[in-house]
Structure formats: C-alpha cells, structure tokens
N, C-alpha and C positions, 0 to 999 in steps of 0.2 A: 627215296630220291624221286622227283618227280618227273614224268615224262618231258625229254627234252623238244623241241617243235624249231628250236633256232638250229639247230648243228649239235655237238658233241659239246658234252658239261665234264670236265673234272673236279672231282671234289677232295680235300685231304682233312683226315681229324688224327689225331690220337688221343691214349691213355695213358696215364705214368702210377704204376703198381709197385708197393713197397712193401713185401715179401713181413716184414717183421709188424706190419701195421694193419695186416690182413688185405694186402691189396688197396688200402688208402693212398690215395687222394682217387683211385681209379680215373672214371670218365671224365671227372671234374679236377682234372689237374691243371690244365690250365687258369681255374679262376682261384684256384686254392695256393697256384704260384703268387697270383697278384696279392692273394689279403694274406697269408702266411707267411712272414718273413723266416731266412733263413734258419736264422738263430731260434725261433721257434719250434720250426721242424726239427732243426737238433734236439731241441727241448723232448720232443714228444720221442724221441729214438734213444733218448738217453738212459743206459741200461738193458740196449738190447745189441746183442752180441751178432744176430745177421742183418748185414749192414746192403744186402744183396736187391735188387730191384730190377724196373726193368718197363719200357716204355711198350704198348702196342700201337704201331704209323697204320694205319688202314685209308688208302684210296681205291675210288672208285672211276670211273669211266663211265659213262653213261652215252648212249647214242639213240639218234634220232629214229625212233621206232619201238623204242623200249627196250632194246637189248643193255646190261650191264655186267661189267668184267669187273671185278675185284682183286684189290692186289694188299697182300696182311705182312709185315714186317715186323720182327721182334729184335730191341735193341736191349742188351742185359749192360746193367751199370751198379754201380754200389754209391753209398752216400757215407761220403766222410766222416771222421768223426770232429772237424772245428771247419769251419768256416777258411776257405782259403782262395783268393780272388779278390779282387776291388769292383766286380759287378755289380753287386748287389739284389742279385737275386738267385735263385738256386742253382745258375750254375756254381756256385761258390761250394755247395759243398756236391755236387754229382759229379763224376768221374769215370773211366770205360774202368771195367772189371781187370786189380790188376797196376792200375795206375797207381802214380802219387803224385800227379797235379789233376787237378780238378780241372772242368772244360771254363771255367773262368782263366787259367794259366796258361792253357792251351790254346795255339793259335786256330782258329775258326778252321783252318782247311786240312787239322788235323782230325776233327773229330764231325764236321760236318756231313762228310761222303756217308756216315750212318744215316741220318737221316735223310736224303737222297734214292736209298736205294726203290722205293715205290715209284718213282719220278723214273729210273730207267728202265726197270721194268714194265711200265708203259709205254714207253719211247722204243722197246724191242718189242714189244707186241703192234705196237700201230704201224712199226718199218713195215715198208711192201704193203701193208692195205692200203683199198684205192677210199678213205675217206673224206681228201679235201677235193673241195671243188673247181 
C-alpha cells in the first residue's frame, strides 16, 4: 500500500477458496465470478463430495505517516449442488454452512452483516482516536 500524504486510505479485497478445488478460484475470485458461469462451476465440482469453502475479507487502514492496521475476516460457506436463485451469478449456488437457500434466496440483510464485519472493526478501532481534522 502506498504511503498516504492526503489523510487516511482504506482499502478492502478478498479471496473465495474451494476446499475441494484445492483453494480455486483463490485471489482471483472475483474475475473468475465474471467469466465462470455458475453452471460451469458446478461442472467442475461435480463428483466431489466436500462441498465446503470459504472467503478470506482482508482490509486495511493505512495513515498518513506510514502507520497500517490490518483487519482478516474468515467467512465459511458451502456451494450447492444445482443452481438455485434467479441472480445469475454465483450467488445462486453459495450459501452460509448449513443452509438450504443459497444467498440468491436470501434476503441481502440476512447474509450481508458477514461481509461487514472488517467495516466495524475499524469503526471500533478509530472510535476515541483523535484522527480527523
């Protein structure tokens, strides 16, 4: 991350790891959501019995003078075995470990607060410091 010189930088990435694919899509999950339709990914799972996976959220904080805090979130999920949703993209077949509707069925502010949690945990770390100006 590069020294910030304006004020305070946050930055957010993750990974989405699939236990039975040896950790594929990892880093590149995001661009492997966009060209990999669902139905493919099923393809490529088809015939494997752990269905278990599991995202890593990593933000960071960065402050002017080079100090940076890091904050690592680990979300565990499973991937269906058919496609269920009208999304059209892989939430249709990922789901919290456990479930039977996938986060396509689910309304957003039931499964959102997971990915969230890096967001408050910097929001409790910055309460009471004197950072803004």
């Amino acid at each position: 991350m590069r020294r910030s010189t304006v004020g305070m930088v946050i930055r957010e990435d993750h990974g989405f790891y699939i236990n039975a694919l040896s950790g594929f899509p990892g880093p590149y999950g995001n661009y492997f959501e966009r060209t990999v339709p669902s139905k493919k990914m099923l393809d490529m799972m088809k015939g494997c019995k752990d269905r278990r996976a599991h995202f890593v959220l990593a933000a960071a904080v960065a402050f002017p003078g080079g100090k940076v805090k890091e904050f690592v979130h680990k979300v565990h999920i499973e991937i269906s075995e058919s496609i269920k949703g009208g999304k059209g993209n892989w939430d249709d077949i990922m789901r919290l470990p456990g479930a039977k509707k996938t986060f396509s069925q689910t309304p957003d502010d039931e499964w959102t607060l997971y990915w969230t949690k890096n967001f408050e945990e910097i929001a409790r770390y910055l309460e009471g410091k004197k950072i803004w100006r």
